[in-house]
C-alpha positions in Angstrom: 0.0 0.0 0.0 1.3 3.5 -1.3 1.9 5.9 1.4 0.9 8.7 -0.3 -1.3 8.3 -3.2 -2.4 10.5 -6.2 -5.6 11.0 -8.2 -6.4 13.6 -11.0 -9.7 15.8 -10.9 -10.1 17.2 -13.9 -6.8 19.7 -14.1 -7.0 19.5 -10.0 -4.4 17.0 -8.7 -5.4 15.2 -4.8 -2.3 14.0 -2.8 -3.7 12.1 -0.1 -1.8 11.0 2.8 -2.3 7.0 3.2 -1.2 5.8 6.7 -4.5 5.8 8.3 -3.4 3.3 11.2 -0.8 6.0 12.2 -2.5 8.9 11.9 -0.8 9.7 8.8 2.2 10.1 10.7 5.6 10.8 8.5 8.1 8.4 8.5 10.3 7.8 5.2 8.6 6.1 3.1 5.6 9.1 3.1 8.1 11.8 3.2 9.5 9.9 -0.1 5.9 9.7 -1.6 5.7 13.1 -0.9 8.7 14.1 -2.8 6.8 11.9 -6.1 3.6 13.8 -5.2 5.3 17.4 -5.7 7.0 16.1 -8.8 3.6 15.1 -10.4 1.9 18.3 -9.5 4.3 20.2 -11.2 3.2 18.7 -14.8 2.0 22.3 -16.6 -1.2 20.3 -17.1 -1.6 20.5 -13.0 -3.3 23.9 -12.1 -4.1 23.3 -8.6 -3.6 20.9 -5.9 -5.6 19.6 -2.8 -3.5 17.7 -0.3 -5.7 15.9 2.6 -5.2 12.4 4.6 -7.1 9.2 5.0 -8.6 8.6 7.7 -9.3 10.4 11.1 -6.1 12.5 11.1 -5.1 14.8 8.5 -1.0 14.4 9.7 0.0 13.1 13.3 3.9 14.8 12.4 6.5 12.9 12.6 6.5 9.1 13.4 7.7 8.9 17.3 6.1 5.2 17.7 8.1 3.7 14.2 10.9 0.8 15.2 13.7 1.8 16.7 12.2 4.6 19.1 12.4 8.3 18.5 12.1 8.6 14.6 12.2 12.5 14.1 14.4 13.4 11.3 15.9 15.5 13.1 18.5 12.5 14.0 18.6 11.9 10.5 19.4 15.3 8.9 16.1 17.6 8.7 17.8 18.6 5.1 17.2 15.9 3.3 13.8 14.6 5.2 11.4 17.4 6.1 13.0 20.1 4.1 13.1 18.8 0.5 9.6 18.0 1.0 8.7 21.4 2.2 10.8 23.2 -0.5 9.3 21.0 -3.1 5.5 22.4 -1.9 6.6 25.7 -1.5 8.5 25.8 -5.2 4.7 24.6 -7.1 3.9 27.5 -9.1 -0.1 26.9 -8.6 -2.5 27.1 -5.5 -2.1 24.6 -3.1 -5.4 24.1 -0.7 -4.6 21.8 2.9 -8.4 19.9 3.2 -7.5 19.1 6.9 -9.8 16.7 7.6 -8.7 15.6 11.4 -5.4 16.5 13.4 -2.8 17.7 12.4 0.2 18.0 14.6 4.0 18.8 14.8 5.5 18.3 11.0 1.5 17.8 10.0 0.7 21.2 11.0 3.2 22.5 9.2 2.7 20.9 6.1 -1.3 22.2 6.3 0.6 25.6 7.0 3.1 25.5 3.7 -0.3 25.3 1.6 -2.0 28.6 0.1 -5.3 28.0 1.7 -6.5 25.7 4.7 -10.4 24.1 4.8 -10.7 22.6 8.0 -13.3 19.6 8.8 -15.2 20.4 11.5 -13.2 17.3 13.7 -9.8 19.0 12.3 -7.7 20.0 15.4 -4.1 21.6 15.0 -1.9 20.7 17.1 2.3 22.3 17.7 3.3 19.5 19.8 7.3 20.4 19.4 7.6 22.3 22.7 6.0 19.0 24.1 8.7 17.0 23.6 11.3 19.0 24.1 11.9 20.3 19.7 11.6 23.9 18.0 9.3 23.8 15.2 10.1 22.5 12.3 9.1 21.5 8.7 9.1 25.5 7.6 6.7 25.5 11.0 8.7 28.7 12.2 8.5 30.5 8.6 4.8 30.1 8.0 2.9 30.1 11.2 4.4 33.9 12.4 3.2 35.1 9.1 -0.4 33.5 9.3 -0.5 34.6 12.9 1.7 37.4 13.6 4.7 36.6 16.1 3.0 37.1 19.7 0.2 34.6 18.9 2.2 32.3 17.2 5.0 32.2 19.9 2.7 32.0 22.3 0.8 29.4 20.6 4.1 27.1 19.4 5.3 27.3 22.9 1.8 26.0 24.5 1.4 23.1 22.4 -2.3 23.7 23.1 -4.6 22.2 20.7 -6.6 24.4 18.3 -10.4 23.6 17.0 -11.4 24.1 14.1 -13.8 26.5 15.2 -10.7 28.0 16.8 -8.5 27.9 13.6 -11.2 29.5 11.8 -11.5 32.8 14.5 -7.7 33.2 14.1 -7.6 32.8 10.4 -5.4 29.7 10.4 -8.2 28.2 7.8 -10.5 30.1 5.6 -13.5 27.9 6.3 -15.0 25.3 8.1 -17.3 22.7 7.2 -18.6 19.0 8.3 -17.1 16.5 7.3 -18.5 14.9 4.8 -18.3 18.3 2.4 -14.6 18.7 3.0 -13.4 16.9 0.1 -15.9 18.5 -1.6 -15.4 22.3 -0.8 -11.8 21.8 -1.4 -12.2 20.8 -4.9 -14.7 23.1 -5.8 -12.2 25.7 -4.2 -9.2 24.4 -6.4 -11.5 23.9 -9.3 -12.4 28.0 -8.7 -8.6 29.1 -8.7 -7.3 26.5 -11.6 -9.8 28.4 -13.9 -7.6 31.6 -13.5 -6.7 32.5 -16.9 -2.9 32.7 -18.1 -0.5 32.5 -15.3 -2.1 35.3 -13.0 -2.1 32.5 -9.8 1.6 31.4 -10.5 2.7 35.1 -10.2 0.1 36.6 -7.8 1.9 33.4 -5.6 5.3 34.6 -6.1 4.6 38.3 -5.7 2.6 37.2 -2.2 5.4 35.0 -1.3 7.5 37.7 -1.0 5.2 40.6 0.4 6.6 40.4 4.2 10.4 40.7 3.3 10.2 44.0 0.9 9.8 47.3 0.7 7.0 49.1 -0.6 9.2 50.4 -3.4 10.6 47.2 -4.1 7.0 45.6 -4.2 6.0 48.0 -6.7 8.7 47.2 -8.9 8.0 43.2 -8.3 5.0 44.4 -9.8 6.0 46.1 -12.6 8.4 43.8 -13.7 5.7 40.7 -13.1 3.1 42.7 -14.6 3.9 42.3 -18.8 4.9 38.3 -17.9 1.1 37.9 -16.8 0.0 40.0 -20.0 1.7 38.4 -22.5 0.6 34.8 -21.1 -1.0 32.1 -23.0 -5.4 32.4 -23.2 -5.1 36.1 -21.3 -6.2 38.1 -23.9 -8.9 36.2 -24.8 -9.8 36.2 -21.1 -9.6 40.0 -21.2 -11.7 40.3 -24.3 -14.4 38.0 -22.8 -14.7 40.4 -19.3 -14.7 43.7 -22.0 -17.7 41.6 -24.4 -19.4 40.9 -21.2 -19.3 44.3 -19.7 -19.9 45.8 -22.8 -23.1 43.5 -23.6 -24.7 44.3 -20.0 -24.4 48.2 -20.2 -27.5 49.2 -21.9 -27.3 51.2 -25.4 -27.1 54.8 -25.9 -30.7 56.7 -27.1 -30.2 58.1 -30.3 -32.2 60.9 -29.6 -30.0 62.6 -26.7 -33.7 64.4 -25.3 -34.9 61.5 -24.2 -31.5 60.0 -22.5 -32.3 63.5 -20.0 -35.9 63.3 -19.6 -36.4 61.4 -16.3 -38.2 57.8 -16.6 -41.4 57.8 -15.4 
């Protein structure tokens, strides 16, 4: 049985975590299916991606119960474990949604945490278990969850180890929404389906410019901007997306009178 598997929705690619009787916990056989998983979503044809785990848990982190005793990678080298997974997430040039259907803690939490946008399942909890036994945050952990939370809450937070609700995650803006269950898949899709029909490469570059936000200037935004801008206009099936929006805008505003009197005599 595959540890991670893959199945294409349309232009939507679903990695799914597959080690249900663990939680989905990472040891290095996922982390390697992972790794796969990134390279197939960045096919071209790929335009959006929705990562979720079987099961009850979305991603129990790493795998502390795994032969041998304590299996976190950090033994191992975090570079060539956690962190080429992370990078290869972090590198797709598409949206990446986290459809976090149960817990996810540790590693877990950070990998819901790398994505663009997080739907939570109303029995998702998040969970930064590191300070519980002892470890900083890792997994890119320490680079995404200040930015999603500002650095008070998420020190706070990372420090506690206190587990989050969904309900919870949703009042801080860790996820964007919340639903049961049974609509998570769903929503997500419908969600990636929604931002795959971007025309040209606006998401790609909107990703990159977004990535970047916290660490510039406003001057050097603006010239991200600039120099991003004519990339996105010369793009493949833009101008025919612009030329749609101008037919429909055009088609709903209603025609001119050809006798100007009546255009300023008031309707009764």
């Amino acid at each position: 049985m595959a540890e991670v598997n893959t199945e294409r929705d349309g232009d939507v690619l679903v990695v799914t975590l597959n080690r249900p009787e663990a939680m989905n916990a990472m040891n290095r056989a996922l982390l390697e299916g992972l790794s796969i998983a990134w390279h197939e979503a960045s096919d071209p044809a790929v335009r959006a991606v929705v990562v979720t785990g079987n099961g009850k848990g979305f991603c129990a982190g790493a795998d502390l119960k795994g032969s041998g005793g304590d299996h976190h990678p950090g033994l191992s080298g975090l570079r060539h474990t956690y962190n080429t997974h992370v990078l290869g997430l972090a590198s797709l040039e598409k949206p990446v949604i986290a459809a976090v259907n149960g817990a996810a803690a540790g590693a877990g939490l950070a990998l819901a945490c790398a994505a663009d946008i997080r739907i939570a399942s109303e029995a998702a909890r998040f969970v930064p278990a590191f300070a519980r036994i002892g470890l900083v945050p890792d997994a890119g952990a320490s680079w995404f969850i200040p930015r999603l939370l500002g650095y008070s809450r998420a020190f706070e937070w990372l420090l506690s180890a206190r587990p989050l609700s969904a309900a919870e995650a949703l009042e801080w803006g860790l996820v964007l929404e919340v639903v049961p269950p049974e609509e998570l898949l769903g929503r997500a899709l419908e969600r990636a389906h929604a931002l795959a029909a971007v025309p040209g490469i606006a998401a790609a570059l909107t990703k990159q410019l977004l990535s970047r936000a916290f660490d510039i200037s406003l001057p050097e935004a603006l010239e991200a901007e600039n120099r991003t801008q004519p990339i996105a206009m010369a793009a493949p099936g833009r101008a025919e997306a612009r030329a749609a929006v101008v037919k429909a805008i055009s088609s709903s505003q209603p025609s001119e009178p050809e006798n100007r009197s009546e255009a300023a005599t008031p309707a009764s």
